[in-house]
C-alpha positions as CSV (number, residue, x, y, z in Angstrom):
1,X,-25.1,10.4,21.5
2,X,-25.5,6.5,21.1
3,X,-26.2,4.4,24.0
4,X,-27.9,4.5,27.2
5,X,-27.1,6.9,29.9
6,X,-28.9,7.3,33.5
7,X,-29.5,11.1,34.0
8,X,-29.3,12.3,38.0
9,X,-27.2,14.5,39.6
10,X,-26.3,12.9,43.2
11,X,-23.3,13.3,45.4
12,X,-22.6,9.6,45.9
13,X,-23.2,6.4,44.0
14,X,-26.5,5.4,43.8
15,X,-27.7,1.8,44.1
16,X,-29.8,-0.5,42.1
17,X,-31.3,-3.4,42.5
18,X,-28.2,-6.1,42.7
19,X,-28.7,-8.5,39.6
20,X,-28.1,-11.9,40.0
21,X,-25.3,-11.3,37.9
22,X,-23.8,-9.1,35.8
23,X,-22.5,-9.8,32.3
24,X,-19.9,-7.1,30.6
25,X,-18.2,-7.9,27.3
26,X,-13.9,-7.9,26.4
27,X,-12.2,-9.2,24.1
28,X,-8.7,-11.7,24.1
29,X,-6.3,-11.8,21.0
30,X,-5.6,-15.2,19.6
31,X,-2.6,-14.9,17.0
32,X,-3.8,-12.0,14.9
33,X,-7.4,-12.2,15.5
34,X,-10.0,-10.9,18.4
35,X,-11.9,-13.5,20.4
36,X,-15.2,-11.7,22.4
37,X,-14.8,-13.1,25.9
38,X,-18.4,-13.0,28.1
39,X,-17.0,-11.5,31.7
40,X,-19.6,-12.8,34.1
41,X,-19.0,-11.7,37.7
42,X,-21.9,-13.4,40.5
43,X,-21.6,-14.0,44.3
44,X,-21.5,-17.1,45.5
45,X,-21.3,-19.2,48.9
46,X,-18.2,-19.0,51.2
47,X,-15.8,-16.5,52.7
48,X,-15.0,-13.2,51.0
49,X,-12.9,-13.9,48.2
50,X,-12.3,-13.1,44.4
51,X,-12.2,-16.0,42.5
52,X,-11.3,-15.8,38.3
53,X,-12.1,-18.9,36.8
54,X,-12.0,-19.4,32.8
55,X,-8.4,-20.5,32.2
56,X,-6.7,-17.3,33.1
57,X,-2.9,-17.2,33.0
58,X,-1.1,-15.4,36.2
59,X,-1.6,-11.3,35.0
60,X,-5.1,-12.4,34.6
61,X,-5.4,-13.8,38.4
62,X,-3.7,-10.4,39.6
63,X,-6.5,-8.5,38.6
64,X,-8.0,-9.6,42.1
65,X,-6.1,-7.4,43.7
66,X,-5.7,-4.2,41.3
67,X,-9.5,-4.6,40.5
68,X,-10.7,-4.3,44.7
69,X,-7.7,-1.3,44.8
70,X,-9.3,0.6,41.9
71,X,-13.0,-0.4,42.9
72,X,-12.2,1.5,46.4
73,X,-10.0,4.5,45.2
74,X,-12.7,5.2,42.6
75,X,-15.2,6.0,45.6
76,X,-17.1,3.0,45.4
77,X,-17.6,0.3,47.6
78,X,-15.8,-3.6,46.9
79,X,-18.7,-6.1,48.4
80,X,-17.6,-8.0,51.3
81,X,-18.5,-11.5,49.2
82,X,-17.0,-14.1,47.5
83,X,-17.6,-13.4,44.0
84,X,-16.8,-15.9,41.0
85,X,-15.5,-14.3,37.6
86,X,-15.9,-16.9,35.0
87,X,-14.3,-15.6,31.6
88,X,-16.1,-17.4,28.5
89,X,-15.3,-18.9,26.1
90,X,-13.3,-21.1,28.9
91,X,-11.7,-22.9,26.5
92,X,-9.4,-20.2,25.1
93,X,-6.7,-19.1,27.5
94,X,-6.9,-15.5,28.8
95,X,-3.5,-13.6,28.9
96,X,-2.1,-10.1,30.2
97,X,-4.2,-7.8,32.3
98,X,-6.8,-6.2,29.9
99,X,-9.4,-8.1,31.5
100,X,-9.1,-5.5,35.0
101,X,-11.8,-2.4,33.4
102,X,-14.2,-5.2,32.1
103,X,-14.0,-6.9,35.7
104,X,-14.0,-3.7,37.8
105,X,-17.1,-2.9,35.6
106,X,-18.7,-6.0,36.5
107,X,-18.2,-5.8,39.9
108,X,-19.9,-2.3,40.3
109,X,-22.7,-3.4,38.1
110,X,-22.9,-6.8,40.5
111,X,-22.6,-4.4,43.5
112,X,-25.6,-2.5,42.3
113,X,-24.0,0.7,41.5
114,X,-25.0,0.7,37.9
115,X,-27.8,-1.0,36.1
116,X,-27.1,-3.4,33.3
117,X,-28.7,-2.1,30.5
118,X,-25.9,0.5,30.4
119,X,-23.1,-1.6,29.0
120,X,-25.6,-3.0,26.4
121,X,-23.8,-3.1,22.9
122,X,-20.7,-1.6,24.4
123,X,-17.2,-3.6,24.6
124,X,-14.9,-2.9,27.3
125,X,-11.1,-3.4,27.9
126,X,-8.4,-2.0,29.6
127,X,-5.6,-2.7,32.5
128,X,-6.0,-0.7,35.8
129,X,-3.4,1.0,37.7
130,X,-3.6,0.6,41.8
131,X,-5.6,4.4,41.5
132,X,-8.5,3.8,38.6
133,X,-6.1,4.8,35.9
134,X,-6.7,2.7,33.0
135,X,-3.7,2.0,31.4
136,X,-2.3,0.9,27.6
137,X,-3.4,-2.3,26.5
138,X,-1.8,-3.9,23.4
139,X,-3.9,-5.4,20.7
140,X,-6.9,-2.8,20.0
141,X,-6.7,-3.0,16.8
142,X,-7.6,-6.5,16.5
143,X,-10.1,-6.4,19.5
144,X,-12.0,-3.1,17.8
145,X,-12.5,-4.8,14.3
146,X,-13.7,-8.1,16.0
147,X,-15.9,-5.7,17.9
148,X,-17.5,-4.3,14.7
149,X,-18.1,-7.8,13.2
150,X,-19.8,-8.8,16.1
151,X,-22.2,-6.2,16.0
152,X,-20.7,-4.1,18.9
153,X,-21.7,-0.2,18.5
154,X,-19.6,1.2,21.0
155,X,-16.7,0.2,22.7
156,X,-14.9,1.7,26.0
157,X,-10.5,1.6,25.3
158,X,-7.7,3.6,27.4
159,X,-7.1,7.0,26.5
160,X,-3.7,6.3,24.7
161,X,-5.3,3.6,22.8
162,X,-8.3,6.1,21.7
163,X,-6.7,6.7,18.0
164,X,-5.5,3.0,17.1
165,X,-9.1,1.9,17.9
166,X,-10.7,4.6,16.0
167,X,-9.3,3.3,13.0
168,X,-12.3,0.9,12.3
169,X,-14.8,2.2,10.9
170,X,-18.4,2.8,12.3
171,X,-17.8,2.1,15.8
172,X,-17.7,4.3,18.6
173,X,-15.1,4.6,20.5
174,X,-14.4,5.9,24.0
175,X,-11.3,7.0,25.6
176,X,-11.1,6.3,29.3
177,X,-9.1,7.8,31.7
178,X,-10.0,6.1,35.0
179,X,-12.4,3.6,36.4
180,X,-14.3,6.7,38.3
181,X,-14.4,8.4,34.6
182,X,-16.1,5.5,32.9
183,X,-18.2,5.2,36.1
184,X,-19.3,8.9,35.8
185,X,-19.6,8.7,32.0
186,X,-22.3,5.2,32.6
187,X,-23.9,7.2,35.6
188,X,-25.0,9.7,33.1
189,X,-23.1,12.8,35.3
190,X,-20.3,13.5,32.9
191,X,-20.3,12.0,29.1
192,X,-17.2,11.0,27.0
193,X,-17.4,11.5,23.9
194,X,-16.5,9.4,21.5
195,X,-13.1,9.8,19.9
196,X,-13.0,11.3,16.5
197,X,-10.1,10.6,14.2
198,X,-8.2,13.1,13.0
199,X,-6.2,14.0,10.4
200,X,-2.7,13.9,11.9
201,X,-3.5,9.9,12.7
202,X,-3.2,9.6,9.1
203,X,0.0,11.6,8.8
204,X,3.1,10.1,8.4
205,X,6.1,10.0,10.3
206,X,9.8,12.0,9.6
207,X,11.1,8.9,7.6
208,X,14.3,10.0,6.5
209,X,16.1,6.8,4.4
210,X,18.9,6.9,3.0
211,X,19.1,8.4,-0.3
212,X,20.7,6.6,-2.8
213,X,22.1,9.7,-4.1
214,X,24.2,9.7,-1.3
215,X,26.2,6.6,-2.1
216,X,29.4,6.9,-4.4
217,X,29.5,4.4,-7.1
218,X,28.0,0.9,-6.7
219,X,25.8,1.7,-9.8
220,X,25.3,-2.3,-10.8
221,X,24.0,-2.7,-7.3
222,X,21.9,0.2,-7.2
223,X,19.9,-1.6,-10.4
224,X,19.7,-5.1,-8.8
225,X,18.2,-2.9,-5.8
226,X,15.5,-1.5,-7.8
227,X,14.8,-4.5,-9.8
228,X,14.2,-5.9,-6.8
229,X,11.9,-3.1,-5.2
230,X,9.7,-3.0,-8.3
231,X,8.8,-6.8,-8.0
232,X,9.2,-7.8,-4.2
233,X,12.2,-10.0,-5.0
234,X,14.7,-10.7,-2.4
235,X,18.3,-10.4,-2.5
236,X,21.7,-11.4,-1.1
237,X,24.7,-9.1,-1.6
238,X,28.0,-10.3,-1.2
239,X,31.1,-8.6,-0.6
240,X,34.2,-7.2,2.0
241,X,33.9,-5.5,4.8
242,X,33.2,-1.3,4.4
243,X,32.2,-1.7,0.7
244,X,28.4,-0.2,1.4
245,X,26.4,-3.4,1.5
246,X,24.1,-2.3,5.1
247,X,24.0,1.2,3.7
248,X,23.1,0.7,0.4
249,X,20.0,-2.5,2.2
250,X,18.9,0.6,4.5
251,X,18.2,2.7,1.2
252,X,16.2,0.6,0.0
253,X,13.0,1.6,2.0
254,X,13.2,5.1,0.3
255,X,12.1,3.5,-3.6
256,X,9.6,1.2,-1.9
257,X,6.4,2.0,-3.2
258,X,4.1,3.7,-0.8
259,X,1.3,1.4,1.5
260,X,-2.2,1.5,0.5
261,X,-4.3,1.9,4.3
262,X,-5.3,-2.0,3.5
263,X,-1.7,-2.7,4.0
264,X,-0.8,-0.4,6.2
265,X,-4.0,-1.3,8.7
266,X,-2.6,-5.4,8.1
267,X,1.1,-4.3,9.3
268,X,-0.1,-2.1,12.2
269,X,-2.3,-5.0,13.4
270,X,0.8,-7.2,14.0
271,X,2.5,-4.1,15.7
272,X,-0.4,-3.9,17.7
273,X,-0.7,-7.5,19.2
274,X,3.4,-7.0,19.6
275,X,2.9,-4.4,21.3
276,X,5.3,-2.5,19.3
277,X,3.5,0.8,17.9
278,X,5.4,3.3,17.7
279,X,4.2,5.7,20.5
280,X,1.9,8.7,19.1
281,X,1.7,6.0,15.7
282,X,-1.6,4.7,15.4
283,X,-1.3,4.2,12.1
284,X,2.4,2.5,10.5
285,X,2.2,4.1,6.9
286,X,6.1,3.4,5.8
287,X,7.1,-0.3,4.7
288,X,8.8,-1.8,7.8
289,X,12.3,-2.4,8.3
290,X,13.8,-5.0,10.8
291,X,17.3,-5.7,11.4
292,X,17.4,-8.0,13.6
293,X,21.5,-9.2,15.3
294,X,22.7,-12.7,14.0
295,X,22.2,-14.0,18.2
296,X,18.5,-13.7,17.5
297,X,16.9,-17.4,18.3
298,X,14.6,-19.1,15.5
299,X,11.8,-18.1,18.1
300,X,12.6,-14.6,17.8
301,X,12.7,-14.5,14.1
302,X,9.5,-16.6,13.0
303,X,7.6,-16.4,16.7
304,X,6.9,-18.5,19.4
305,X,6.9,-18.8,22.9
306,X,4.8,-20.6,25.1
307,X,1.8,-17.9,23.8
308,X,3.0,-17.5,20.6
309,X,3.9,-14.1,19.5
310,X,5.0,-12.5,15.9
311,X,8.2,-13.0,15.3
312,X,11.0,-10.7,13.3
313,X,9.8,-12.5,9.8
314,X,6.0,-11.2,11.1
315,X,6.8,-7.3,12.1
316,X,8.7,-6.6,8.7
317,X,5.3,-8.1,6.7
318,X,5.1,-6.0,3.8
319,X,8.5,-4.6,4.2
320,X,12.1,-5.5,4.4
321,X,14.0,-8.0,6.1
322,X,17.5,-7.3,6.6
323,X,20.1,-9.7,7.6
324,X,23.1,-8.8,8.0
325,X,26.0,-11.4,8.5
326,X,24.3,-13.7,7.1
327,X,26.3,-16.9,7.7
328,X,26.6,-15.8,11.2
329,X,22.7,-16.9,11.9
330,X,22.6,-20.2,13.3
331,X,21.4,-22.9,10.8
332,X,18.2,-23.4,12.5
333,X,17.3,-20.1,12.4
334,X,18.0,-19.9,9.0
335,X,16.3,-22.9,7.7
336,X,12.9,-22.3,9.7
337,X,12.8,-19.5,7.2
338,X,12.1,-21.7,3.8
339,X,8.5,-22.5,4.8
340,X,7.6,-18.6,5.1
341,X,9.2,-17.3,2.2
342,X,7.3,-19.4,0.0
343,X,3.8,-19.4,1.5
344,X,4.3,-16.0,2.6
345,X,2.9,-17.1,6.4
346,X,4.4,-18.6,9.3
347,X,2.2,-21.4,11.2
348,X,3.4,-22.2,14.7
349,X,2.0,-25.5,16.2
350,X,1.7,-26.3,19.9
351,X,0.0,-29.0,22.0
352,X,-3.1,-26.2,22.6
353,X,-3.4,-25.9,18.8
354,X,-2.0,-23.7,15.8
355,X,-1.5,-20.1,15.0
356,X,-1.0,-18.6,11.8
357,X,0.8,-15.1,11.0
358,X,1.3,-12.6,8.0
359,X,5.2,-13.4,6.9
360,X,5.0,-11.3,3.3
361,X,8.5,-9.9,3.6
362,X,11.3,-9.1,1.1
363,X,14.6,-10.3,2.4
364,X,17.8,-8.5,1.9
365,X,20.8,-10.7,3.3
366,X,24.8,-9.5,3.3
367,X,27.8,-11.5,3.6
368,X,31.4,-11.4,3.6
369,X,33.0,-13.9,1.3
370,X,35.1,-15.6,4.0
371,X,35.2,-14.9,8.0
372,X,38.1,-12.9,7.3
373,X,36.2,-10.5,4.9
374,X,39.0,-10.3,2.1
375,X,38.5,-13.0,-0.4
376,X,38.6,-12.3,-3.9
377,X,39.1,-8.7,-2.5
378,X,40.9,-6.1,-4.8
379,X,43.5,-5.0,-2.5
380,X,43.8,-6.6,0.5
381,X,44.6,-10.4,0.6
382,X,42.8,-13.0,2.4
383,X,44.0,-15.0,4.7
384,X,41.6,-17.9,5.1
385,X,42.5,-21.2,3.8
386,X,40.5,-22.3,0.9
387,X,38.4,-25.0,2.5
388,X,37.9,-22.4,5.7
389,X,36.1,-20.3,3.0
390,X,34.2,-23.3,1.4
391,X,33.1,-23.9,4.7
392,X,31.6,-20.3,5.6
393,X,30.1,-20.2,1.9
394,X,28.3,-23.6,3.1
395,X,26.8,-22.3,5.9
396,X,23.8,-21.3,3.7
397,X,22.1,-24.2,2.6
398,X,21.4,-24.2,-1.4
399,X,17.6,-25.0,-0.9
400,X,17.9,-21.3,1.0
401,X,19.9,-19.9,-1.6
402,X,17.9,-21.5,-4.1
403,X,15.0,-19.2,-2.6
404,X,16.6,-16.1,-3.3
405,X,16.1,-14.3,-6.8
406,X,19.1,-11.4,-6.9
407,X,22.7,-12.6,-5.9
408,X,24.7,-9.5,-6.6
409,X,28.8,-9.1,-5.5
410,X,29.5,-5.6,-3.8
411,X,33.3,-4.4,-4.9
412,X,35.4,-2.0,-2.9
413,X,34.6,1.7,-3.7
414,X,37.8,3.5,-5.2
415,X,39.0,6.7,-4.1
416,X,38.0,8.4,-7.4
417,X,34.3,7.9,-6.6
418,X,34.5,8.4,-3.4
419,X,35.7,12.0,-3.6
420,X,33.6,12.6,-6.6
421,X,31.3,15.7,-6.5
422,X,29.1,13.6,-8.9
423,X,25.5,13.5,-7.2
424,X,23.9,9.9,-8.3
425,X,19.7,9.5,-9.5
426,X,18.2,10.5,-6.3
427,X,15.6,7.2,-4.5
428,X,12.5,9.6,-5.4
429,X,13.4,9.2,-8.8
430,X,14.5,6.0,-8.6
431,X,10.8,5.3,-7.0
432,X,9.0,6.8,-9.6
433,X,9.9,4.1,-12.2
434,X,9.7,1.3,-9.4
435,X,6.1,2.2,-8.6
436,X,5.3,2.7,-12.5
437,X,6.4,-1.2,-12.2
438,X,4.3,-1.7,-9.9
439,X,1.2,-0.1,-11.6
440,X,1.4,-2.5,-14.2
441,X,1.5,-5.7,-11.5
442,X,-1.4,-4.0,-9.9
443,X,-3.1,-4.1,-13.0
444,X,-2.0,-7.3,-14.0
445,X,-2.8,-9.1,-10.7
446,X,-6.3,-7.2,-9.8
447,X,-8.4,-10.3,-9.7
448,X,-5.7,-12.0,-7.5
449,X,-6.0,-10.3,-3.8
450,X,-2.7,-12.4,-2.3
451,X,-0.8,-11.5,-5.4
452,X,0.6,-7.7,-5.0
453,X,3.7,-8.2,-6.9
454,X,5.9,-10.3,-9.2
455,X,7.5,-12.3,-6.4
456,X,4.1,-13.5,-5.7
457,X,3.2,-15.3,-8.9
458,X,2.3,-19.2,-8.5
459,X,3.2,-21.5,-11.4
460,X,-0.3,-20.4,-12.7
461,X,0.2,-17.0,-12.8
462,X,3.8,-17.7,-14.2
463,X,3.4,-19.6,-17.3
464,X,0.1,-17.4,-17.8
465,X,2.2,-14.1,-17.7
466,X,6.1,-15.2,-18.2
467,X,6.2,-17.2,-21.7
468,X,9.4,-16.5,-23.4
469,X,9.7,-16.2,-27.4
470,X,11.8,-18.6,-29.1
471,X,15.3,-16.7,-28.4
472,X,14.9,-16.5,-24.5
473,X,14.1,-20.1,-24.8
474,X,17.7,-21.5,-26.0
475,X,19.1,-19.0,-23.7
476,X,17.3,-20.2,-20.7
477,X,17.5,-24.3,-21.8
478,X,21.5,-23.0,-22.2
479,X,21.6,-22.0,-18.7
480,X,19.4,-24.3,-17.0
481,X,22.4,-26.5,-18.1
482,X,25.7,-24.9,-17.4
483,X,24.4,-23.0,-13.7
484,X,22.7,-26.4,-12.8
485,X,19.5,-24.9,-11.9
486,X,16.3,-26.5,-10.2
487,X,12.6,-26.0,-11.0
488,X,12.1,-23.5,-8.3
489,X,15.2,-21.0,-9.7
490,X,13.3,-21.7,-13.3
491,X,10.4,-20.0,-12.2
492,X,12.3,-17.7,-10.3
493,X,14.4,-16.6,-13.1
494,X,11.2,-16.3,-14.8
495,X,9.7,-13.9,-12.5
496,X,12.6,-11.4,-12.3
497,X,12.6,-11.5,-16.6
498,X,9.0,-10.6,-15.6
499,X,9.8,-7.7,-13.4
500,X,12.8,-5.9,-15.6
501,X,10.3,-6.4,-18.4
502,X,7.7,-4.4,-16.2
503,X,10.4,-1.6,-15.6
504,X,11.6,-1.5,-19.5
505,X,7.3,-1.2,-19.7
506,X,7.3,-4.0,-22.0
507,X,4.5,-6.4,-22.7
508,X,6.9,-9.5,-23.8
509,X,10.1,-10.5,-22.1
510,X,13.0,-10.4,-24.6
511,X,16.0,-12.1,-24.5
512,X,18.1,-9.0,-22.8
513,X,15.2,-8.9,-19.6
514,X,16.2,-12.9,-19.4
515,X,19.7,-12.5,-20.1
516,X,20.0,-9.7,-17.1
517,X,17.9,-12.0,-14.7
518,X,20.2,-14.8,-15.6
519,X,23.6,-12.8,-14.0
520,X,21.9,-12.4,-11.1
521,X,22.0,-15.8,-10.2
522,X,25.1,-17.1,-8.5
523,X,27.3,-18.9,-10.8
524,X,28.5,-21.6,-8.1
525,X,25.6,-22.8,-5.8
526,X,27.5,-22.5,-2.3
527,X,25.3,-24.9,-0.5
């Protein structure tokens, strides 16, 4: 087994030579990235005390009093000093309590119950419980692959966190259960061993979407769905009240194509510093799906707070965004959105500097038509005054609309179809041809690594791979005049010709891919 281990076999702790101080290894998460933070612990002058210098925020300076709890129910003695804890770099503020096991550790090491060759090479972290336990920390994924890039070899997590750290490669890793098990494990009188993944970390979840053989009618949807899928485009469905628009948006995950690990380790790192994995989910292997209530604050959807934390934009990277009522999110909140769905990250600026997170999401929005639901319904009248309805329409800005490839109007469902036996194409089916789609993007985008799909494409990668013949041409000079459109839908447009060329697994775009991309845009901007 790597690393250095003390053999004896004594009854109580035995005690070295006190160093003048002792020096253990953690690790803070800035944004999405680890930062190795030197934990130096050494007495100093003065009356017994714990004092944590090394801009720590307030769970950090209430280690003081969990660390001397667990030091003593572990069955080892707290020196009767005042010690200093400086946590390097002090520039970077320290935040939440995983600091406690590295401290603790110190602290016996300072006390001369441990020598300090036995943390060499090792990484610790971990939050302590009043007893020794050592409880779930968020952020180890983060923490362990900083750990590997900075040469760490082994590296000393809480048991629960054993499987998400495991996940990097060529590092040891080492489930604790307790201050006095880590102690015994240094000590040389009972070994861990290190955590081996195993299969069922790998495994996936019961994900049971939708199936979109389960919804009557709504066919012309159900294509402007799987267009969308098979290029990463995002879309805005429009329609009254009961006519299928949240259940046919929650189908959608089911003709998604499946995460490689690179993705799936990117979207589990953002759960992680969240703190949102799924318990017994080290891994996230299904595209995300947030759904987050039209009260949300622009803080909770693109991040923030004083630390900044991922926001809703953040946690459904790689997946789906789904908001429903759209018109009901406050302008703000919708606006802060333009930045991210073009760059495809959110930065979020504060005095102390900036931090940067992964925003690759495909947004699917619903609407009614008018507050009261019914305009331009089939059967039941509205009863909104026009300009009330111009007003709701309005809500949406045009430069947001503008951003949005698919705008597709959900009808009523008759009775017919509703009581039809008919089973519709089942979402595995459906998936098949979307990932065949995305097979040839793959292909077509394998010396770009930030381009995965259609959606992606720059104005390079555009005029390299979306040139129309001479046809699509007067169509699209035709309707660049009569739908008013801006540069930004141009190359939209162009993009989602691109995509239902892909799924008709043709090389050029011809004038019916253009001509279909084309209805999907709205035919009266609202904003």
């Amino acid at each position: 087994m790597a690393g250095l281990f003390l053999q004896f076999d004594i009854s109580s702790p035995l005690v070295y030579t006190s160093p003048m101080l002792s020096r253990v290894y953690s690790c803070a998460v800035v944004g999405l990235e680890g930062v190795i933070v030197e934990v130096e612990v050494d007495y100093t002058n003065g009356l017994p005390a714990v004092i944590i210098v090394g801009l720590p925020d307030a769970a950090v300076q209430e280690s003081r009093e969990r660390v001397q709890t667990a030091v003593k129910n572990a069955g080892l003695h707290f020196p009767r000093h005042r010690i200093v804890v400086n946590l390097s770099p002090a520039a970077i503020r320290k935040e939440g309590p995983a600091y406690d096991l590295p401290i603790a550790l110190g602290v016996v090491i300072l006390a001369g119950f441990l020598p300090q060759e036995v943390i060499e090479g090792a990484l610790v972290v971990g939050e302590l419980s009043l007893d020794g336990v050592v409880r779930h920390t968020r952020g180890l994924l983060p923490m362990a692959a900083t750990a590997r890039a900075n040469g760490f070899k082994r590296m000393f997590v809480p048991e629960v966190d054993a499987p998400e750290a495991a996940l990097i490669p060529n590092l040891e890793v080492y489930p604790v259960k307790s201050l006095a098990h880590l102690y015994d494990h240094l000590a040389g009188r009972r070994l861990i061993e290190p955590y081996l993944p195993s299969s069922s970390d790998l495994l996936e979840p019961l994900f049971l979407p939708t199936d979109f053989s389960e919804i009557k009618g709504q066919d012309h949807v159900k294509r402007s769905l799987e267009v969308a899928a098979a290029g990463g485009h995002n879309v805005l469905m429009m329609g009254s009240p009961g006519a299928g628009k949240t259940l046919l948006a929650r189908a959608l995950p089911g003709i998604l194509p499946e995460m490689s690990i690179e993705e799936s380790l990117d979207v589990t790192r953002i759960y992680s510093v969240a703190d949102q994995l799924p318990a017994g989910t080290p891994l996230i292997r299904h595209r995300p799906f947030r759904s987050p209530h039209h009260t949300i604050s622009h803080a909770g959807l693109v991040g923030g707070g004083n630390i900044p934390k991922p926001g809703e934009i953040s946690l459904a990277h790689r997946g789906v965004l789904f908001l429903d009522e759209f018109p009901e999110f406050g302008t703000r909140v919708l606006e802060v959105m333009r930045q991210p769905m073009e760059d495809k990250v959110v930065t979020i600026s504060r005095a102390k500097g900036s931090l940067t997170f992964s925003a690759n999401f495909q947004l699917i929005a619903a609407m009614n038509p008018c507050p009261c639901g019914y305009h331009g319904d089939s059967l039941k009248p509205c009863t909104c005054a026009p300009v009330i309805v111009t007003k709701y329409q309005k809500r949406i800005s045009g430069p947001l609309l503008d951003r949005i490839d698919i705008h597709i109007e959900v009808p009523r469902v008759d009775y017919e179809k509703l009581s039809s036996d008919r089973v519709g194409e089942t979402s595995e089916s459906i998936r098949q041809r979307v990932q065949a789609a995305r097979d040839i993007q793959n292909q077509r985008f394998s010396d770009s690594a930030d381009i995965v799909c259609n959606a992606d494409m720059r104005i390079g990668e555009v005029r390299q791979f979306c040139s129309l013949q001479p046809e699509g041409q007067s169509l699209m000079r035709a309707a660049m005049s009569q739908l008013n459109l801006s540069a930004r839908a141009y190359h939209r447009i162009l993009k989602l010709s691109r995509t239902i060329a892909d799924l008709a697994r043709s090389e050029e775009i011809q004038s019916p891919h253009l001509a279909e991309a084309l209805q999907y845009r709205p035919k009266i901007m609202m904003g």
